[in-house]
C-alpha positions as CSV (number, residue, x, y, z in Angstrom):
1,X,-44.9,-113.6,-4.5
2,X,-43.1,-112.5,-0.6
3,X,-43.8,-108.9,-2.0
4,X,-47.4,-109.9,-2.7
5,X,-48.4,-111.5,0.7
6,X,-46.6,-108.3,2.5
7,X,-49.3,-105.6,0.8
8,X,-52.3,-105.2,2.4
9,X,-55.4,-104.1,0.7
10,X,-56.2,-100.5,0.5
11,X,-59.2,-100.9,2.5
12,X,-57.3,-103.0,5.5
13,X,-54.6,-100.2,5.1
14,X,-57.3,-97.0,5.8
15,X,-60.0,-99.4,8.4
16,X,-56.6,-99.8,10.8
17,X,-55.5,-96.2,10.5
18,X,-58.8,-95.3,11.1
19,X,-59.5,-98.1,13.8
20,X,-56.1,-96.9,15.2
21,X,-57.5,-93.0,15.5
22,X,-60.4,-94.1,16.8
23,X,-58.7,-96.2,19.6
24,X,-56.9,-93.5,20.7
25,X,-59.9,-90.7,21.0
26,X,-61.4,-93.9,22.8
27,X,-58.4,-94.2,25.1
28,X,-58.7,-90.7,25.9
29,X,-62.5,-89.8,26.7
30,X,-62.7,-93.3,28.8
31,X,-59.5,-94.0,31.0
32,X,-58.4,-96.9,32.9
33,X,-59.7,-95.9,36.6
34,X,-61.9,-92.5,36.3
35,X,-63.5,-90.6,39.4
36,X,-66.9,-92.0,38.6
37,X,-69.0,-90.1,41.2
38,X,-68.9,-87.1,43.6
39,X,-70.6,-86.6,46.5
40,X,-71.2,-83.4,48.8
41,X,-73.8,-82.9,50.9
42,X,-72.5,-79.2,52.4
43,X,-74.0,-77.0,49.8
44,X,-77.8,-78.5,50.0
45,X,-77.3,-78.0,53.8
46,X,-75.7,-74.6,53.3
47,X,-79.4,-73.9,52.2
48,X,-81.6,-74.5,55.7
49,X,-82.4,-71.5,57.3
50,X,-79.6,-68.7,56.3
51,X,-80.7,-65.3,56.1
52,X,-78.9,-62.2,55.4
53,X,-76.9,-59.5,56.9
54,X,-80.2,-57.5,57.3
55,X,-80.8,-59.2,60.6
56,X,-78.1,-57.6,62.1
57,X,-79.5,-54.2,61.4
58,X,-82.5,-55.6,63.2
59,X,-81.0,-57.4,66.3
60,X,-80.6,-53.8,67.2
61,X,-84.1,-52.0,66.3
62,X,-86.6,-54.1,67.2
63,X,-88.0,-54.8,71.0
64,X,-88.9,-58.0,71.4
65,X,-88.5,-60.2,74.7
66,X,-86.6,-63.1,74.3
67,X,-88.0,-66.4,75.4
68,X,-86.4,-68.3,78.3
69,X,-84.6,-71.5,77.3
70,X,-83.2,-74.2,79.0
71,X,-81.0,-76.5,76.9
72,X,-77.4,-77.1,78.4
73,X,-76.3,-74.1,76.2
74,X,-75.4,-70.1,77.2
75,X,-78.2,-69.4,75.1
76,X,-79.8,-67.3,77.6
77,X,-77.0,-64.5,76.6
78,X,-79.0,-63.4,73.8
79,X,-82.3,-62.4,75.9
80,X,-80.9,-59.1,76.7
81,X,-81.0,-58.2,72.8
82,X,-83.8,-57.6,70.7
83,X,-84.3,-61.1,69.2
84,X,-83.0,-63.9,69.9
85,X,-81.1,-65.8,67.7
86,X,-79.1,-69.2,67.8
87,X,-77.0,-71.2,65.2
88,X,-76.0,-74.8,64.6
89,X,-73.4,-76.1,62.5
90,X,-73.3,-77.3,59.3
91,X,-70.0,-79.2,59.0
92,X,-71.2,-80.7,62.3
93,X,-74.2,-82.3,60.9
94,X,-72.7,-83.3,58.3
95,X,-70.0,-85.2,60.3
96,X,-72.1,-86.7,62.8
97,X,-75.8,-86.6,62.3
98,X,-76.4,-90.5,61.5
99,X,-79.2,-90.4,59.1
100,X,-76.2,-88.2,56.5
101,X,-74.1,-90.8,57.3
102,X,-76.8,-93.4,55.8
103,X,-77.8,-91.3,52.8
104,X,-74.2,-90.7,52.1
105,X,-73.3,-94.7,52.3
106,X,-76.5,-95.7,50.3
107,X,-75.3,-92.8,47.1
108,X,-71.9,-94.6,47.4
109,X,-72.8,-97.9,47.4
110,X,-75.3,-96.9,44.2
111,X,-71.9,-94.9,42.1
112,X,-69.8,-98.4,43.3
113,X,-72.0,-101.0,41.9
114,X,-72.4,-99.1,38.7
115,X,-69.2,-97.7,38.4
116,X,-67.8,-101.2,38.3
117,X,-70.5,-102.4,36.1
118,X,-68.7,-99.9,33.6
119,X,-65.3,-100.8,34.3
120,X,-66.0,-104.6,33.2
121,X,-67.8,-103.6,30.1
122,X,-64.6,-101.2,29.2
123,X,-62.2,-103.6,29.9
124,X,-63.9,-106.1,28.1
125,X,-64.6,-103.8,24.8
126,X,-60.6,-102.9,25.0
127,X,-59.8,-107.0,25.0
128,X,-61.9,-107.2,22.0
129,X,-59.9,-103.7,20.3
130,X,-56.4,-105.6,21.3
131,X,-57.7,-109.0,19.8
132,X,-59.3,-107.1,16.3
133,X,-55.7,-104.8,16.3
134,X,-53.8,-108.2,16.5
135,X,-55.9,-109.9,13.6
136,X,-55.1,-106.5,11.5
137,X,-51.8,-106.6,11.4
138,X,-51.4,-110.5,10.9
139,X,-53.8,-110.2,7.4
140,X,-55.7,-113.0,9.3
141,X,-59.1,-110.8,8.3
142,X,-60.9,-110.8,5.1
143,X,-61.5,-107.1,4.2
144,X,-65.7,-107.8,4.6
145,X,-65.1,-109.3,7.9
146,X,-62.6,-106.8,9.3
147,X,-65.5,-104.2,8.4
148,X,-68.1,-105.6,10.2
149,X,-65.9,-106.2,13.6
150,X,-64.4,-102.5,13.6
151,X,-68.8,-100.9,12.9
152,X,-68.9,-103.8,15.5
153,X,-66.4,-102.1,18.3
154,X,-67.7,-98.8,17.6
155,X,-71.1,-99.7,18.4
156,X,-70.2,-100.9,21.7
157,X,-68.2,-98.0,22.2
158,X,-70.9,-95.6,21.8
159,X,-73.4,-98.0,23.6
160,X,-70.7,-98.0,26.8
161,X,-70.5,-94.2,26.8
162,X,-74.2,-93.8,26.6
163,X,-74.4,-95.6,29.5
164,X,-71.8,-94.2,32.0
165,X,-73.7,-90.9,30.8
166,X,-77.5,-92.5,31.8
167,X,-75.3,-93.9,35.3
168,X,-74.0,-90.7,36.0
169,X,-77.7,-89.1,35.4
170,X,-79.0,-91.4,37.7
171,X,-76.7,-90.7,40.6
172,X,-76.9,-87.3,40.2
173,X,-80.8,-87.8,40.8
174,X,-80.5,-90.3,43.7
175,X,-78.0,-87.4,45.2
176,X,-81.2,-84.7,44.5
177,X,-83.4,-86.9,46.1
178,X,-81.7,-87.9,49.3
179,X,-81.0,-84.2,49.4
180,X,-84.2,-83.4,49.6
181,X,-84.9,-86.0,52.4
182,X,-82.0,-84.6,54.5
183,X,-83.2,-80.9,54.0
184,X,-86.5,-81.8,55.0
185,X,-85.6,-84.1,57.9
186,X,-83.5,-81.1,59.6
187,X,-86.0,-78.5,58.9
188,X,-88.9,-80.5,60.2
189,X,-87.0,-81.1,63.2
190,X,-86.5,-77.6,63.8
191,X,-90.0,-76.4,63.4
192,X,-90.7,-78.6,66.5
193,X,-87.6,-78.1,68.2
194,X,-88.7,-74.3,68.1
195,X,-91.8,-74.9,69.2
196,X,-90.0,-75.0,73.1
197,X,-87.7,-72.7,72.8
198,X,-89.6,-69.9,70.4
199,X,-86.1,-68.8,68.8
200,X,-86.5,-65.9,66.5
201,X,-83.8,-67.3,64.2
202,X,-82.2,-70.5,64.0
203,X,-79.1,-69.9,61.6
204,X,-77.1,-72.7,60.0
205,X,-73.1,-71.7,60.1
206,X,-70.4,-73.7,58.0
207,X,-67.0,-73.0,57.3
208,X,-66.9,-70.6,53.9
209,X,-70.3,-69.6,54.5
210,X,-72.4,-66.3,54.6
211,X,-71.9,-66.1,58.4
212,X,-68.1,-65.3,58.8
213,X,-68.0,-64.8,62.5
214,X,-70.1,-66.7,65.0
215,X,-70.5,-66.2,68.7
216,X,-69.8,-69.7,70.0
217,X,-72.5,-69.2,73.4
218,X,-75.5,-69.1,71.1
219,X,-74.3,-72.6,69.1
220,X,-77.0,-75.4,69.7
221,X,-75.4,-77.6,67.5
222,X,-74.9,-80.2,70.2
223,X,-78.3,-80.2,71.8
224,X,-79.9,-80.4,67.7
225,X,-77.3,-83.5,66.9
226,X,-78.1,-85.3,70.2
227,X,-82.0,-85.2,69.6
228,X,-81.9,-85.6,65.3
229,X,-79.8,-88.5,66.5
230,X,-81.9,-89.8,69.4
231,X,-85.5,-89.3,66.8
232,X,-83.9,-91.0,63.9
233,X,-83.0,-94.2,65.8
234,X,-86.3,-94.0,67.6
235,X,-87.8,-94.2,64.1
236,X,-85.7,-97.0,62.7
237,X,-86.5,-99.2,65.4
């Protein structure tokens, strides 16, 4: 009779191996504490207003009088070339331009509140797994009800990765989006900023970029951060 109570059936036997293979694919593809979200605003900005090498072949070939300018910058050491071209930095307004600094906090706050949406659902599917593991090796399930709890966990297993892949989609598009915003706040800005000072060029230098040398009297980066930064909190008011 002992020796009778100690067998399992053949179907309890094969649902906990294959319960137990599944937990530990499951184990693998969602971890404890994953990096959820990333976040990087430098390549969309890497895009405003870079052009190639070509335009130092031209600095040197075309005549063209430079315009006279007057922010607290030695800008005015490019009027004796051909054009005249200026730069701001990237990293820069990245750092310090306050409306990035919203964007960025808004896309974090976003991945945070869904990222910990996820964790609670995991860790409550792997309380369930422990609790259905426990039941297995006791005999305390019948072999029709052990069935329906492991299609049960799988479900919800597929159903939770389904949706840290629909969260992640959506972060990504909230990232495109506020992107977009950004890129189109700083290029707006420097249409009219240009409207004073009639650059030829306005150039966007970061660190890594297409521009590996930078001559630092011809950076307006201050002069651009102070007024983005003065416009923006004009607007918010």
């Amino acid at each position: 009779m002992q020796e009778e109570n100690n067998e399992k059936p053949d179907f309890v036997q094969e649902s906990e191996v294959h319960y137990q293979e599944k937990e530990t694919i499951n184990q693998s593809i969602v971890p404890g504490k994953p990096v959820f979200f990333t976040f990087n605003f430098n390549t969309v900005l890497g895009l405003i207003l870079l052009v190639g090498l070509v335009v130092l072949y031209v600095l040197f070939f075309t005549g063209r009088k430079s315009p006279e300018a007057s922010i607290p910058l030695a800008v005015q050491n490019a009027s004796g070339k051909s054009l005249s071209v200026v730069f701001v930095n990237i990293d820069s307004l990245n750092a310090h331009y306050d409306y990035v600094k919203v964007l960025r906090k808004d896309l974090e706050s976003t991945g945070k509140r869904l990222q910990t949406e996820v964790l609670s659902e995991q860790s409550a599917l792997e309380k369930e797994a422990n609790d259905f593991q426990r039941q297995m090796s006791t005999n305390a399930l019948a072999e029709d009800k052990a069935k329906v709890i492991y299609e049960q966990l799988m479900e919800k297993q597929q159903m939770l990765m389904q949706k840290k892949e629909r969260y992640t989609q959506q972060v990504a598009e909230q990232e495109m989006s506020m992107n977009m915003q950004l890129v189109d706040s700083v290029t707006s800005f420097l249409k009219r900023f240009n409207r004073q000072y009639q650059f030829d060029y306005i150039m966007g230098y970061k660190t890594g970029g297409e521009i590996l040398v930078s001559n630092d009297t011809l950076d307006i980066t201050r002069s651009v951060l102070d007024a983005l930064n003065k416009e923006y909190q004009a607007r918010k008011k």
